[in-house]
C-alpha positions as CSV (number, residue, x, y, z in Angstrom):
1,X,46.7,-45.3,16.6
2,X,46.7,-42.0,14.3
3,X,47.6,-44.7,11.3
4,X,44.6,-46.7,11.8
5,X,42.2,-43.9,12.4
6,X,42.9,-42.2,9.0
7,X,42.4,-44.9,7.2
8,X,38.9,-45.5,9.0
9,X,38.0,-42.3,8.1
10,X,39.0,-43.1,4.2
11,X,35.5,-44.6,3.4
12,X,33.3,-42.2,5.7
13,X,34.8,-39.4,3.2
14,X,34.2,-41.5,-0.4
15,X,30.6,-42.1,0.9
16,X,29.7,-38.4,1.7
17,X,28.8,-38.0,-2.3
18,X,27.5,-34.5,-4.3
19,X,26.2,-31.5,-1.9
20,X,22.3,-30.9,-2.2
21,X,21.3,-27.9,-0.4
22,X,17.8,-29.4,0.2
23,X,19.5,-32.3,2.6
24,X,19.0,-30.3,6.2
25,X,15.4,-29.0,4.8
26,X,13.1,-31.7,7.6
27,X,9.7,-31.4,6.3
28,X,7.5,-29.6,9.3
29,X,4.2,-31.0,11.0
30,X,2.2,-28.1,9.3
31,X,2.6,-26.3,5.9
32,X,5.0,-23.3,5.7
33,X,4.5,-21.1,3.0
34,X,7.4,-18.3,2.0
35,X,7.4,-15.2,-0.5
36,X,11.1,-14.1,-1.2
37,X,11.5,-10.7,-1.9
38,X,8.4,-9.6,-0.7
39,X,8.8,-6.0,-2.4
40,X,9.7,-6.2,-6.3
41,X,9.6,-3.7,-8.8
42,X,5.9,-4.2,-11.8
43,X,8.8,-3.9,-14.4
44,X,7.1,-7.4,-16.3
45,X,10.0,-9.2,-16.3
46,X,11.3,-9.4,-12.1
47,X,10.6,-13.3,-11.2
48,X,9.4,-13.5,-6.9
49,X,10.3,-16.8,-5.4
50,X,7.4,-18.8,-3.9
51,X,8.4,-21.4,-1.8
52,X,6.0,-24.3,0.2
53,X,7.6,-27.2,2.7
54,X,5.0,-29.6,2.9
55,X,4.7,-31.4,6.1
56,X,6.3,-35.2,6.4
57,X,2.6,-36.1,7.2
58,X,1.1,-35.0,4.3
59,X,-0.2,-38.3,1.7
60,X,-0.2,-36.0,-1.4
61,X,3.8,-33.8,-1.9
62,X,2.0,-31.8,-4.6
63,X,1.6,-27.9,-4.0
64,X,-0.7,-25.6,-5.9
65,X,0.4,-21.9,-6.4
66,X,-2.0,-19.2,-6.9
67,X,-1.8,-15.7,-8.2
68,X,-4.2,-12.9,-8.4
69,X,-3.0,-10.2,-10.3
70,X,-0.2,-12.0,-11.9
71,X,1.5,-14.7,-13.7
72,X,3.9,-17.4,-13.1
73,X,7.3,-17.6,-15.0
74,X,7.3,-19.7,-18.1
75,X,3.2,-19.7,-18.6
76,X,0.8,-17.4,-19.1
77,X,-1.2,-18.7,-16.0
78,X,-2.5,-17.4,-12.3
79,X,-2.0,-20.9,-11.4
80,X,0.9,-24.2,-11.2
81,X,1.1,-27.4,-9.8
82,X,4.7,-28.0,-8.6
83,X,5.3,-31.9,-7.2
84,X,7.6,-31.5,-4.1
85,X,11.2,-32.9,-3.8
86,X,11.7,-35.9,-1.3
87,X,12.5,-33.4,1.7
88,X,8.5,-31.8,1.1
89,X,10.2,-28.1,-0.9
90,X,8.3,-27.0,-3.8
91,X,9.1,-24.0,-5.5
92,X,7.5,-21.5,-8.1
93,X,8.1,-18.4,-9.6
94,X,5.9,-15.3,-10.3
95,X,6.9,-13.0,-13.1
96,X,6.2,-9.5,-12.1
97,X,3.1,-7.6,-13.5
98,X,3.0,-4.2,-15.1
99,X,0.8,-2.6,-12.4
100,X,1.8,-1.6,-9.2
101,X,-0.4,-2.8,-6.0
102,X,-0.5,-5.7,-3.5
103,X,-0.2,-9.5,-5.4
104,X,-2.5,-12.0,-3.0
105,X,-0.6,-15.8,-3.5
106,X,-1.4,-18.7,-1.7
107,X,-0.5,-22.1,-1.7
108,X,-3.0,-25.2,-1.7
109,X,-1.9,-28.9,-0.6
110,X,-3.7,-31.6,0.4
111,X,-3.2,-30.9,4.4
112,X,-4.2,-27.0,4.0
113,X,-4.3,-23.5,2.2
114,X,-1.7,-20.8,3.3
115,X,-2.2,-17.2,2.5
116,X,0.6,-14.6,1.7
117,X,1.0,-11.5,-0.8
118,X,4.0,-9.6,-2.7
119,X,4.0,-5.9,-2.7
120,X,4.8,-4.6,-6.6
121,X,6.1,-1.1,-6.4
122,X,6.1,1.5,-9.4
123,X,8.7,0.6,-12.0
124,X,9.7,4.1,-12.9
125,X,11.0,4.9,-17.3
126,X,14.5,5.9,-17.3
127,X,14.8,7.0,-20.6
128,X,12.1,8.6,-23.0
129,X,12.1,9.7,-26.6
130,X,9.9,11.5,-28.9
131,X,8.7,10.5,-32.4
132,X,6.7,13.0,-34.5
133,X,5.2,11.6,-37.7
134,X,5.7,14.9,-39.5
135,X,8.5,17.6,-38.8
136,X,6.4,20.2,-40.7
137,X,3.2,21.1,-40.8
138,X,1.2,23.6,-43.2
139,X,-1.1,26.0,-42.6
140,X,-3.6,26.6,-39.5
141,X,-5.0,23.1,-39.5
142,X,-1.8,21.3,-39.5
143,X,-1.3,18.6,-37.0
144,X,0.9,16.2,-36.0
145,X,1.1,12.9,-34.4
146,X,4.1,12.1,-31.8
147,X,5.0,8.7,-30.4
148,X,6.1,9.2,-26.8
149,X,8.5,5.7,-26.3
150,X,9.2,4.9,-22.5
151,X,11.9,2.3,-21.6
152,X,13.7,0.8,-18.3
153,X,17.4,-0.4,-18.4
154,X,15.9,-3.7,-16.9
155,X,11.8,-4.7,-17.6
156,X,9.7,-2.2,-18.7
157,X,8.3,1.0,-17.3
158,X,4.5,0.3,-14.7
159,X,1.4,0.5,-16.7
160,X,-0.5,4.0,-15.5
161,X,2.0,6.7,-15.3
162,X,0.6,10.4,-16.2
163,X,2.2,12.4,-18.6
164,X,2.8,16.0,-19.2
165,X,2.9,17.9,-22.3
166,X,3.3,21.4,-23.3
167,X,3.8,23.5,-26.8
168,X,6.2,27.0,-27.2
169,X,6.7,29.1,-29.8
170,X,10.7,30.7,-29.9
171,X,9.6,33.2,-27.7
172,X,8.0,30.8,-24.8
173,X,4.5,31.3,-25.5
174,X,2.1,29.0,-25.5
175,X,1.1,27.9,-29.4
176,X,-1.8,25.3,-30.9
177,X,-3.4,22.4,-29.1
178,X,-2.4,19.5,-27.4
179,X,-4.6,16.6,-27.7
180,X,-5.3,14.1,-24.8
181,X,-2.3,11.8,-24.3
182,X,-3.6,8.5,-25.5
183,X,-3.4,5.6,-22.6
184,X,0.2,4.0,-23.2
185,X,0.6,-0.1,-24.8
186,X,2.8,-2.3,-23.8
187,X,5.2,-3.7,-25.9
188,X,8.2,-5.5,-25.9
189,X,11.2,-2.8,-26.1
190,X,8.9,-1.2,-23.7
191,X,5.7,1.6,-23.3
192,X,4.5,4.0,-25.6
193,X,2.3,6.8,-25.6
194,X,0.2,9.5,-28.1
195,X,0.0,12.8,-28.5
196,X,-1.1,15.0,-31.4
197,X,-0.6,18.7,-31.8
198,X,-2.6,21.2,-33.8
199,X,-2.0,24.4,-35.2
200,X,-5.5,24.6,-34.1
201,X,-6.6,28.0,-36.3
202,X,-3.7,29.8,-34.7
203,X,-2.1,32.5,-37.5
204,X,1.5,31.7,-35.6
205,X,4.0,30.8,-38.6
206,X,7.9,29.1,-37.4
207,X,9.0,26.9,-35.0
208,X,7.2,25.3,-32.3
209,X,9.0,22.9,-29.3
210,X,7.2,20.2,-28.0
211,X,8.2,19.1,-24.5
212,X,6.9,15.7,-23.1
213,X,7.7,14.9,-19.7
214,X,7.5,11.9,-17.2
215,X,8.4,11.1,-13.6
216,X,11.1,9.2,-13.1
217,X,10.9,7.9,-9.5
218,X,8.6,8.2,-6.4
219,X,10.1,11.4,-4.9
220,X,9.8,14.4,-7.8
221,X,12.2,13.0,-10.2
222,X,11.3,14.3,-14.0
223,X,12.3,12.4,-17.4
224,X,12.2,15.1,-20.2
225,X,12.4,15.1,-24.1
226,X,11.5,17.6,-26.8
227,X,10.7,17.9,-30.3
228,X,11.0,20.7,-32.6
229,X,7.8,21.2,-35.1
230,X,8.2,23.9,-38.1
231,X,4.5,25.4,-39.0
232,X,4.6,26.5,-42.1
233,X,2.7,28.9,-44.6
């Protein structure tokens, strides 16, 4: 008996073919609609998973995902038409924005429209360097420009963060005039900010620090550079 039931078994085994991990999905008798993670990071670049199981019912498999306040991986569109696979799954994925808030998606088929959203948390720099374009400046109405460049190790730092400046002579004291820091650009190694300094009339001859600072997380965290600026006669 344990002869002949092994070699029943041989073709049962040979027929079982490749693994798809869609073959338990059963397509439901109404639309589900899934957002996996539900909290990202606005770093630009994270990707949220949007997935829709259309129901075994449903005439039309195709699923329309929609994003407001955000884009979809691989276009440069709110919106994507995914067909489903034979078990009803379709799947997108949303490319983080730059600004933090609440993301509303939904998904549209032809048997109904379900409703969701993704939470995008602040995406904090953790690195930041100063650029001056001039080391020395003459006289009282000197004035330099300085590139403030903010980076993450992964994506890119959230659009909106606020800036500090401040400029001291060797002694501490405060010396010339900051300008406004200009609203930071995105590009692709990361943000980047403006400030200018000005001797601003003041007869204060020698070395003047910038300091530019940032936070770095949610919870008092400070990212910190300096610069060092020679005024000169």
């Amino acid at each position: 008996m344990k002869r002949a039931w092994a070699v029943g078994l041989l073709p049962l085994v040979l027929s079982c073919g490749s693994y798809d991990p869609h073959d338990h999905v059963v397509a439901p008798s109404v639309t589900t609609f899934s957002v996996a993670p539900r909290n990202a990071l606005a770093d630009g670049s994270g990707l949220v998973m949007l997935t829709c199981v259309v129901p075994a019912t449903a005439t039309d498999k195709a699923v329309t995902f929609n994003a407001l306040g955000a884009t979809f991986a691989g276009t440069t569109a709110n919106s994507v038409k995914v067909a489903a696979d034979p078990s009803g799954v379709a799947t997108a994925y949303l490319r983080a924005p730059r600004v933090s808030g609440t993301v509303r998606v939904w998904s549209v088929t032809s048997v109904t429209t379900v409703v969701d959203s993704v939470i995008f948390d602040r995406a904090y720099p953790t690195r930041l360097a100063l650029e001056p374009d001039k080391f020395v400046v003459t006289g009282s109405t000197g004035e330099t420009s300085i590139t403030v460049s903010l980076g993450r190790i992964v994506g890119m730092p959230s659009d909106g963060l606020v800036l500090s400046a401040a400029a001291r002579d060797t002694l501490g004291a405060s010396q010339g005039q900051l300008g406004a820091l200009l609203p930071s650009t995105s590009t692709e190694a990361g943000a980047t900010a403006k400030v200018r300094w000005s001797v601003a009339g003041s007869p204060y001859r020698g070395r003047v620090t910038i300091v530019v600072s940032s936070p770095s997380d949610g919870t008092g965290g400070v990212l910190v550079d300096s610069v060092r600026i020679v005024v000169s006669q």
